[in-house]
C-alpha positions in Angstrom: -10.8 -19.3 11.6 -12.7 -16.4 10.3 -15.9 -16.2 8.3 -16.6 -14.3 5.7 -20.2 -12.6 5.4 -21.1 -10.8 2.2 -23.1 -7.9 3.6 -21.9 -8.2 7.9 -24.2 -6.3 10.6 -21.7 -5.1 12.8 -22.6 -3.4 15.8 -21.6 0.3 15.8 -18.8 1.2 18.3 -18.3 5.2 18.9 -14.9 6.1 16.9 -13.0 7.5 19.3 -10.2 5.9 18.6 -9.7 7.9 15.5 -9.2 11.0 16.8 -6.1 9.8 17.9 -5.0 9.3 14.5 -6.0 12.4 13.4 -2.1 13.9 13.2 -0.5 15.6 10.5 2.9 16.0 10.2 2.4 18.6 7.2 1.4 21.1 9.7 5.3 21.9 10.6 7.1 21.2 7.4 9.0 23.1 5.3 7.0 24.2 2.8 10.2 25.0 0.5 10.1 22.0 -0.9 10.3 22.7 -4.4 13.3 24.5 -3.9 14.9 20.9 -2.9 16.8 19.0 -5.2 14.5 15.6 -4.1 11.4 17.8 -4.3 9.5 14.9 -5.7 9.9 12.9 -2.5 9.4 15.7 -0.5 6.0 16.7 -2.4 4.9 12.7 -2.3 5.3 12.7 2.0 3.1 16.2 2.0 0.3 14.4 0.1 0.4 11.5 2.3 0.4 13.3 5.7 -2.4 16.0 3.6 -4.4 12.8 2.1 -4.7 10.7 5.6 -5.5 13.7 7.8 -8.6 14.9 5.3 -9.8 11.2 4.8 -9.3 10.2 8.7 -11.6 13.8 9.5 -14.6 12.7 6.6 -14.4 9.1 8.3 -14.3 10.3 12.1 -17.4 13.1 11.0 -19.4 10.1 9.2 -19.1 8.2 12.3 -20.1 10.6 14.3 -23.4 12.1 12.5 -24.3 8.4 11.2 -24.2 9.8 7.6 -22.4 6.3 6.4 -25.5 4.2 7.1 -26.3 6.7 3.9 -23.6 5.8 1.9 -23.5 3.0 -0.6 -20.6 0.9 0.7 -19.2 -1.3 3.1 -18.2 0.8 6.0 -16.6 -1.6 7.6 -14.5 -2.8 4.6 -14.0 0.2 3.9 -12.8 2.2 7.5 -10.3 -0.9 7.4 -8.7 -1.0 4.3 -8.3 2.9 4.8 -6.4 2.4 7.9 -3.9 -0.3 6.3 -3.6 2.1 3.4 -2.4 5.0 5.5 -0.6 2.8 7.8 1.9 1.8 4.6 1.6 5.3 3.4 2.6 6.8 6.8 5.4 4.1 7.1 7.0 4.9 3.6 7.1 8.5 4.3 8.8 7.8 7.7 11.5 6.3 5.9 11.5 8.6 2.6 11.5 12.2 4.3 14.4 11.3 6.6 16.7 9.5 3.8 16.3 12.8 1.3 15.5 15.6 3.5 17.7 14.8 7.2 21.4 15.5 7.3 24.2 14.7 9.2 25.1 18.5 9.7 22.9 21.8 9.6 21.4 22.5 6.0 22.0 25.9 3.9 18.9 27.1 5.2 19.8 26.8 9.1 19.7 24.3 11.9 15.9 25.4 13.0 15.3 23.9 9.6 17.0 21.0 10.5 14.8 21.0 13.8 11.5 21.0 12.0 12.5 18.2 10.0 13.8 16.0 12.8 10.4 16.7 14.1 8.3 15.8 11.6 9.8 12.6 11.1 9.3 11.6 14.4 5.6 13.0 14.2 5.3 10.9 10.8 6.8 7.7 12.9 4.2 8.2 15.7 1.3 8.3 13.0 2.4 5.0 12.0 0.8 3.5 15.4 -2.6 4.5 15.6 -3.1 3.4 12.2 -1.8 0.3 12.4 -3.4 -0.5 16.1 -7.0 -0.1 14.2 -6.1 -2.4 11.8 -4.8 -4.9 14.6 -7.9 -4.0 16.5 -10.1 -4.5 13.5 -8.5 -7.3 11.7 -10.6 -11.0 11.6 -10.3 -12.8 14.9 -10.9 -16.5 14.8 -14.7 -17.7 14.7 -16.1 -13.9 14.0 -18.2 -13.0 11.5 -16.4 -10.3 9.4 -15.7 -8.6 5.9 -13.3 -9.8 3.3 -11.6 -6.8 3.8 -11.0 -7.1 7.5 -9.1 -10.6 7.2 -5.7 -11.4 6.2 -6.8 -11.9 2.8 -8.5 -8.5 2.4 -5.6 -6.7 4.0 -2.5 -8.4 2.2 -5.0 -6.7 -1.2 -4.3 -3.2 0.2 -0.6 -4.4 0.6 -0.3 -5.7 -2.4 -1.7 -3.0 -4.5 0.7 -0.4 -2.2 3.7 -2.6 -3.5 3.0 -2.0 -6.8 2.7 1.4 -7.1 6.1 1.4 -6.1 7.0 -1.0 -8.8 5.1 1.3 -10.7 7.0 4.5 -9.2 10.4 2.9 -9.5 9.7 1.7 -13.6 8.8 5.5 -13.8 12.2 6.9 -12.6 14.4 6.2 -16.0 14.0 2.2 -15.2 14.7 2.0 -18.6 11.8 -1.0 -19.3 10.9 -0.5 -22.9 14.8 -1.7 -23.7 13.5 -5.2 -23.8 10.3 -7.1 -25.0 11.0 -9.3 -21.5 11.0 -5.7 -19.2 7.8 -4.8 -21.0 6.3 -8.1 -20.5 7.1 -7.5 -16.8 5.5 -4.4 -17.0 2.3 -5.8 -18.3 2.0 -8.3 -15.3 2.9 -5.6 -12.6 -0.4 -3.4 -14.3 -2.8 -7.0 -14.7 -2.4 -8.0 -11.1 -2.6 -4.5 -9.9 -5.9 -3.9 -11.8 -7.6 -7.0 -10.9 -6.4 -6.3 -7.0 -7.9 -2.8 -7.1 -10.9 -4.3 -8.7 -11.3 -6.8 -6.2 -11.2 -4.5 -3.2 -13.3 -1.4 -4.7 -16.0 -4.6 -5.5 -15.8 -5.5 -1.7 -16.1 -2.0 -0.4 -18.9 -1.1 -2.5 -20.7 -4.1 -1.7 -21.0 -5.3 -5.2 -19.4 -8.7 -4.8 -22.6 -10.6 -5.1 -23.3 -9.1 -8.6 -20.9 -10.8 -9.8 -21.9 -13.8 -12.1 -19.8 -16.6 -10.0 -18.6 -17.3 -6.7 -16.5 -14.1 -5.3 -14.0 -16.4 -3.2 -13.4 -18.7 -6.2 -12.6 -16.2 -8.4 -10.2 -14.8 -5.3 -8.5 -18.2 -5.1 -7.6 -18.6 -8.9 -7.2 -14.8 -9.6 -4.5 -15.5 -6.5 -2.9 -18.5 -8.1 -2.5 -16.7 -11.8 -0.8 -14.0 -9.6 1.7 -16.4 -7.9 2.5 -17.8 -11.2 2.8 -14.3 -13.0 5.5 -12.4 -10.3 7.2 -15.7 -10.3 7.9 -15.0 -14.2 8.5 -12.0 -13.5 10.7 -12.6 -10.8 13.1 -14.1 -12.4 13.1 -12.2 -15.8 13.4 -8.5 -14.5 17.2 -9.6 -12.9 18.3 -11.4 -15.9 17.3 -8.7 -18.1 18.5 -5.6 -15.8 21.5 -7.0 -14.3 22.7 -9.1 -16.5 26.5 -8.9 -17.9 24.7 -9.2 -21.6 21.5 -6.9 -20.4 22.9 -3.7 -18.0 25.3 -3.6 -15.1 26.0 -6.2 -12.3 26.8 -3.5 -9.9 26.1 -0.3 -9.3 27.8 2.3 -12.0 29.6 4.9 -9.7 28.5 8.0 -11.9 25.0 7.2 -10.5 23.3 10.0 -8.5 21.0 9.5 -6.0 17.5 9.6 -6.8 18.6 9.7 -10.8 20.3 6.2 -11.3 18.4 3.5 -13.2 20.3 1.0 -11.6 18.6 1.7 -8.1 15.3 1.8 -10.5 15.8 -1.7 -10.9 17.1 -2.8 -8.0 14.2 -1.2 -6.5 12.0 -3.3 -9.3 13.4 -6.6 -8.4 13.4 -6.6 -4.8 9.5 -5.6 -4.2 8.4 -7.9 -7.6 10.1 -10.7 -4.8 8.0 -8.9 -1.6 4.6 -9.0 -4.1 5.0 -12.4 -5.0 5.6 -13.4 -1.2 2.2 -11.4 -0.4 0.2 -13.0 -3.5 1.3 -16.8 -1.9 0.7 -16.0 1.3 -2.6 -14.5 0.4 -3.4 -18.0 -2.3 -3.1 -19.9 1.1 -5.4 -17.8 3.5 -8.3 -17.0 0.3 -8.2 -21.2 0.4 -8.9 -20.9 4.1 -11.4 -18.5 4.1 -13.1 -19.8 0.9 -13.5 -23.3 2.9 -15.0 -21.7 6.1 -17.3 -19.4 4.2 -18.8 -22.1 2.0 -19.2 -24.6 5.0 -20.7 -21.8 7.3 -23.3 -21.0 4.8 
């Protein structure tokens, strides 16, 4: 069982394992993309392959000058919850680029486009790995003394707050959630959780948690259980209210386009509102864990 240490001395381990994360897919795109009719999609997979590369490079230069014994933050905390970050950002573009931008045959544009593409997905895939082994490699072993960010807890945050923005992205694709007081209301608990998860892991990353006026893994635990009890609300109000026979359409209209249909908006909606409040009870049972062992160990 891990503990938890507000401010950890962790003995400083050469990163050499980031440089072989240090891939970018971006480098042989297409840069056409805004010619694309999903040009959206394609523009949100260049800004993750863009974003990962230039943070992994300032992380793997800070570790290599020493210049984040300078900085004001948990490094540890922080070099973690980074690499779960882009491990769900690398994984989501894996799946978007190849669902909007891969075809069965040879686009308008030529087969070496359709080369370049089938190679960039599979240099997206392979970016997935190094990611994810830090975090494995990183993550809170049993009896260790650690930061919040590097246990299950701390990592289903990052998760957590991923799954929302795409609760967030979907409500902004013609969702159609200001029809109904009971959509908004959804609305309202999607942004409250995610605030209060951002603010909890920007509070352990900078350190800050022991400003705070009360216990941090209290407030963790019932913060947690008001989550749990929130997407459970929510979980069963956004169906009723979106598919509905007296609210919208039980199945999917066939006039719906891809990428334009605010039935997939919602299905989208109510299938990751389920995932987020799978994550928020599984994180209420390990921050109960983890509370007990750091107050005992203290």
């Amino acid at each position: 069982m891990p503990h938890v240490a507000s401010h950890p001395s962790v003995e400083y381990r050469p990163p050499i394992y980031r440089t072989g994360r240090a891939c970018n897919p971006g480098h042989g795109t297409n840069f056409h993309l805004n010619s694309h009719p999903y040009a959206t999609y394609g523009n949100f997979c260049m800004f993750v392959w863009c974003f990962c590369f230039a943070v992994t490079l300032v992380v793997f230069t800070l570790d290599i000058t020493r210049l984040h014994t300078c900085m004001p933050i948990s490094w540890d905390n922080f070099t973690v919850a980074f690499a779960m970050l882009a491990t769900l950002m690398y994984i989501t573009a894996s799946v978007v680029y190849p669902v909007y931008f891969l075809q069965t045959e040879c686009p308008d544009e030529g087969c070496e486009v359709q080369i370049y593409r089938i190679a960039v997905t599979v240099c997206s895939s392979v970016c997935c790995f190094p990611y994810g082994t830090e975090v494995f490699l990183t993550r809170a072993k049993p009896g260790a003394v650690v930061g919040y960010m590097a246990t299950v807890s701390g990592l289903l945050k990052v998760v957590q707050s991923f799954v929302a923005c795409i609760i967030f992205g979907a409500l902004a694709n013609d969702s159609e959630y200001n029809e109904y007081i009971a959509t908004q209301y959804c609305v309202v608990v999607y942004s409250l959780c995610f605030s209060v998860t951002v603010i909890v892991v920007i509070l352990t990353v900078s350190g800050r948690t022991s400003a705070l006026r009360f216990p941090f893994d209290r407030f963790v635990v019932i913060y947690t259980f008001f989550a749990v009890i929130l997407y459970l609300s929510t979980s069963l109000i956004w169906p009723i209210f979106s598919f509905d026979k007296k609210y919208g359409n039980t199945t999917r209209p066939e006039d719906c386009h891809r990428g334009e249909c605010p039935w997939d908006s919602k299905l989208v909606v109510a299938v990751f509102t389920n995932v987020n409040l799978i994550l928020y009870f599984v994180d209420l049972v390990y921050s109960q864990r983890i509370r007990f062992v750091s107050s005992s160990a203290v």
